[in-house]
C-alpha positions in Angstrom: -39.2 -3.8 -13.5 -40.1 -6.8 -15.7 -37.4 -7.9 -18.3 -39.2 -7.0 -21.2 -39.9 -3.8 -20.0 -36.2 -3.2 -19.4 -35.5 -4.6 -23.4 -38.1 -2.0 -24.7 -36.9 0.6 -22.7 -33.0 0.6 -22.9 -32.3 -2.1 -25.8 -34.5 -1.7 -28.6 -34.3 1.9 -28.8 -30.8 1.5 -29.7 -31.3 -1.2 -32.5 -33.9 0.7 -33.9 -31.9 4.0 -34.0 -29.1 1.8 -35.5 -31.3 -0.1 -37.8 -32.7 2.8 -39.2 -29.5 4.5 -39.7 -27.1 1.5 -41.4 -29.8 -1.2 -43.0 -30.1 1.5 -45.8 -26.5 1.2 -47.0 -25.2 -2.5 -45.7 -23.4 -4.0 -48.2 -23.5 -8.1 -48.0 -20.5 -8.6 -45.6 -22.0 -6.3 -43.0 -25.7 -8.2 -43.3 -23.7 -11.2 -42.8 -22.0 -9.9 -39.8 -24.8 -8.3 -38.4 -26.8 -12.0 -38.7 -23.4 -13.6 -37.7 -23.5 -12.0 -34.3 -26.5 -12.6 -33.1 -26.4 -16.4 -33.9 -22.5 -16.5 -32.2 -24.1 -14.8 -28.9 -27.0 -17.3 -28.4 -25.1 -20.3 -29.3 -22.1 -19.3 -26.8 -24.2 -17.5 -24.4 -27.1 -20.4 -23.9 -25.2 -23.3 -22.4 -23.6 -20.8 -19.8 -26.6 -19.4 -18.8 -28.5 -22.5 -18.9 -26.1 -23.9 -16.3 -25.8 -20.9 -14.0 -29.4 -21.1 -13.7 -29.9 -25.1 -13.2 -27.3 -24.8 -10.4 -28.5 -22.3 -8.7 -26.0 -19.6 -9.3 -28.8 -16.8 -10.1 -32.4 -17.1 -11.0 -35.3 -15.2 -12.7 -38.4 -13.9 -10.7 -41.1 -15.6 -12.7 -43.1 -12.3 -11.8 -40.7 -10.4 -13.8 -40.9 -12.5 -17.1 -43.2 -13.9 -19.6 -42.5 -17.5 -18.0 -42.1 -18.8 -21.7 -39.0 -21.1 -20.5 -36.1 -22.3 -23.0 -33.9 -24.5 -21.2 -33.9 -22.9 -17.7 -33.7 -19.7 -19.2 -36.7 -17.0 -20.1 -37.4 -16.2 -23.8 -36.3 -12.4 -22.4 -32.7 -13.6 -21.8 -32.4 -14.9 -25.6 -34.0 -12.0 -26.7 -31.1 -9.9 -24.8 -28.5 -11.9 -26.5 -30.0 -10.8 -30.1 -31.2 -7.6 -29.1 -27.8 -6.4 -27.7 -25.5 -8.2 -30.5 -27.3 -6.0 -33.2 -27.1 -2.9 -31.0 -23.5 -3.4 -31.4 -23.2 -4.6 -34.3 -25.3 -1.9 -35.9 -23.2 0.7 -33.9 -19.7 -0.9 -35.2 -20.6 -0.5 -38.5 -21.7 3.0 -38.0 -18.9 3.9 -36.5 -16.4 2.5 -39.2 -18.1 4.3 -41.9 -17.7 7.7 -39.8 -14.4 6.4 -39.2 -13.6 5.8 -42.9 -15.1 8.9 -44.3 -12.9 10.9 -41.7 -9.8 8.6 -42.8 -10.7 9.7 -46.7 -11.1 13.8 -45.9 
């Protein structure tokens, strides 16, 4: 399966679901959290990948991504990091407002 059919099929689904349901109602400290994330992931996730993949540790079939190279890394594998840090980010801030309306009943 190529990477970015593996985003569209099991990632984005979940940060559209979560988009949809908690960009209607973020106040300013979630947006910042939820742009917060993202950023954090790829700037402490890129130097570790990066390496991992110069030495040799694992590679990427370049058959299975778009070959568009950051680094040593595919645009995919950034994509991942942002993809996945708003799924969760999106579903944290669903699930404290469930959390808190329970906490108020």
């Amino acid at each position: 399966m190529k990477y970015s059919r593996f985003l569209l099929l099991f990632v984005v689904p979940i940060v559209a679901v979560g988009a949809i349901l908690a960009l209607p109602r973020l106040s300013k400290r979630e947006l910042l959290g939820l742009l917060l994330l993202p950023a954090a992931a790829v700037i402490w996730t890129t130097p570790w990948d990066n390496y991992l993949v110069a030495s040799g540790v694992w590679r990427y079939d370049p058959s299975k991504v778009w070959n568009v190279i950051l680094g040593y890394v595919p645009l995919e594998e950034y994509m991942f990091f942002v993809l996945q840090s708003l799924g969760v980010g999106f579903i944290t801030v669903l699930m404290l407002r469930l959390m808190g309306k329970k906490e108020q009943a």
